[in-house]
PLY file of the C-alpha trace (Angstrom):
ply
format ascii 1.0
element vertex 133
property float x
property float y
property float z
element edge 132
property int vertex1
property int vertex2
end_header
5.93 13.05 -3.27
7.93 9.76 -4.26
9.53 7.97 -1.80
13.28 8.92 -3.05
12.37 12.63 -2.39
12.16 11.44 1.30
14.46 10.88 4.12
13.35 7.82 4.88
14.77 6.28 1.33
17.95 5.30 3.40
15.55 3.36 5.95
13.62 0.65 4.62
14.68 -2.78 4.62
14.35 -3.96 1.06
12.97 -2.49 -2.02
11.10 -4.74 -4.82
10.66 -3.66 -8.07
7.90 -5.12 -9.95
6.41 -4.97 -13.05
3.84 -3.36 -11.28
5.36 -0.18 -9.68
8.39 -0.12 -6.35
7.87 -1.64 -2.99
9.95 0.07 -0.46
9.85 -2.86 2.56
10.54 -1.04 6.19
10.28 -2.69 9.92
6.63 -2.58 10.16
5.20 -1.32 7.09
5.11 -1.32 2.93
5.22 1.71 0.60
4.12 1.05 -2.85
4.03 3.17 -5.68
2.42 1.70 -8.65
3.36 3.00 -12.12
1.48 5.03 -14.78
-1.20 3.37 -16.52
-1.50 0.31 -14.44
-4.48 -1.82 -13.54
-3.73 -3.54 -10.11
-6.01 -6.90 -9.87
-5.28 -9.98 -7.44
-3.13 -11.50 -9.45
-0.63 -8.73 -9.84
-1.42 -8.06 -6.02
-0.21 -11.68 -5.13
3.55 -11.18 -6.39
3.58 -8.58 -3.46
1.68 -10.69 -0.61
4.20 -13.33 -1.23
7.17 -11.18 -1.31
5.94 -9.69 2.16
5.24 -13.15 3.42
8.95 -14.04 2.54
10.21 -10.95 4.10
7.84 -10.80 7.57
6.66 -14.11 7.79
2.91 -15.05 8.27
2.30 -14.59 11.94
2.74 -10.66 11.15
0.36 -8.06 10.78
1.92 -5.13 8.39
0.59 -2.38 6.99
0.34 -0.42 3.32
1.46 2.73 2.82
-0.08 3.14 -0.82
1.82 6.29 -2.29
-0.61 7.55 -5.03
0.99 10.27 -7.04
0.71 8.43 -10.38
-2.63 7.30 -12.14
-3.65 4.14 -12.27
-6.75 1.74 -11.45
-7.62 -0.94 -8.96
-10.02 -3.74 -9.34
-11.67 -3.43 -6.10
-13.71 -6.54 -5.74
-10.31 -8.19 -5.07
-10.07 -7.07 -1.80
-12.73 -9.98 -1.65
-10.59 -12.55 -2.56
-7.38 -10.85 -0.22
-9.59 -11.51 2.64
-11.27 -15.52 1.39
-7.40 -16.20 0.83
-7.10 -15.36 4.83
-4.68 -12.47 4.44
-4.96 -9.02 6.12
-3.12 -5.60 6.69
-2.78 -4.11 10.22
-3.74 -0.80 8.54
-4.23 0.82 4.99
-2.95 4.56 4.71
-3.69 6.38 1.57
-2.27 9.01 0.18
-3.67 11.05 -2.67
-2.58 14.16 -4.48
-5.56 14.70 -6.13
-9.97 14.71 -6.51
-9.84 11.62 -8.32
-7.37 10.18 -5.70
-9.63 10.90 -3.41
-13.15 9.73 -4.86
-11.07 6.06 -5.45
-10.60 6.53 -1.99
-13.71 6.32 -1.46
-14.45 3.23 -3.28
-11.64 1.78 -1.34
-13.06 2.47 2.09
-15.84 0.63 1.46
-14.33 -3.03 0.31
-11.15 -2.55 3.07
-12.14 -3.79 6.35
-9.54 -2.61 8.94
-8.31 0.45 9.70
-7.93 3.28 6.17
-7.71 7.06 6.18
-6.17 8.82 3.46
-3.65 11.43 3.85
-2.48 14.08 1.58
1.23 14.28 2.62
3.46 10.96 3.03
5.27 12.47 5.76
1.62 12.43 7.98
0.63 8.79 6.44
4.17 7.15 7.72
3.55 9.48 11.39
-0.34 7.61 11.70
0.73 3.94 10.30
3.97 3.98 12.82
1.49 5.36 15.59
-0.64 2.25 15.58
-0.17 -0.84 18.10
0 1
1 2
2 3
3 4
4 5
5 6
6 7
7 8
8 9
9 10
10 11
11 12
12 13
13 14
14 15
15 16
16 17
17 18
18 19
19 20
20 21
21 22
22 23
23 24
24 25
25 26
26 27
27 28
28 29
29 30
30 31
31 32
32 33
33 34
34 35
35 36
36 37
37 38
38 39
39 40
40 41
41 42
42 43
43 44
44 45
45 46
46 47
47 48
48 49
49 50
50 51
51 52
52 53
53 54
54 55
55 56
56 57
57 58
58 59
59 60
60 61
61 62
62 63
63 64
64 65
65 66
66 67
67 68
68 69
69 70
70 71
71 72
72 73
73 74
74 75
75 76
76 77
77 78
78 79
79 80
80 81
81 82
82 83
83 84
84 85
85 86
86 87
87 88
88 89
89 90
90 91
91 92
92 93
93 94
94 95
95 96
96 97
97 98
98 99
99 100
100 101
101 102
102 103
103 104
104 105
105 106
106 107
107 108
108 109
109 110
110 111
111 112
112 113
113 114
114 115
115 116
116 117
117 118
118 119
119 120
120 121
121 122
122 123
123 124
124 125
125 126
126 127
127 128
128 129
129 130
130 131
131 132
């Protein structure tokens, strides 16, 4: 379910659109949702960590909401070079509509190294993310 078919659309703070996909900004958190076809790698992934660095500055710890109802790929090993760079997330919530969502899951889990569960529903990733201290 995309973000505008929620009632949270008239809540976040700021919305980025990219070349990428939409970046909904709220309080404490970031919902992406990456377009068709794309393949996310760290440069692509560094127009949003500066854009979130802008908008929270760097002593805060936010967290991803990544809304994954379209099809698209992710170069994993760049969560190595998130993390040499000296960035984090406070939490990653995942949330797949799909097997294939879920097997990239997965894969994800493994290279992420704070806090991840997927979710099948936005609605229960948003209620987990905003539960977190």
């Amino acid at each position: 379910m995309k973000i505008q078919d929620q009632k949270l659309l008239s809540q976040f703070e700021e919305l980025y659109i990219l070349q990428c996909g939409k970046f909904y900004f709220y309080k404490d958190f970031i919902v992406s949702e990456i377009n068709e076809g794309e393949y996310i790698t760290w440069e692509s992934a560094k127009e949003l960590i500066d854009l979130a660095l802008g908008h929270y500055g760097k002593e805060i710890q936010v967290s991803l909401i990544s809304n994954r109802y379209n099809t698209y790929e992710i170069n994993y090993e760049d969560w190595e070079t998130f993390y040499k760079e000296g960035f984090q997330l406070k939490a990653l919530a995942i949330v797949t509509y799909d097997k294939s969502g879920l097997m990239n899951f997965m894969i994800e889990k493994k290279k992420f190294r704070h806090k991840i569960r997927n979710f099948y529903s936005l609605d229960n990733a948003i209620k987990w993310i905003s539960s977190l201290e």
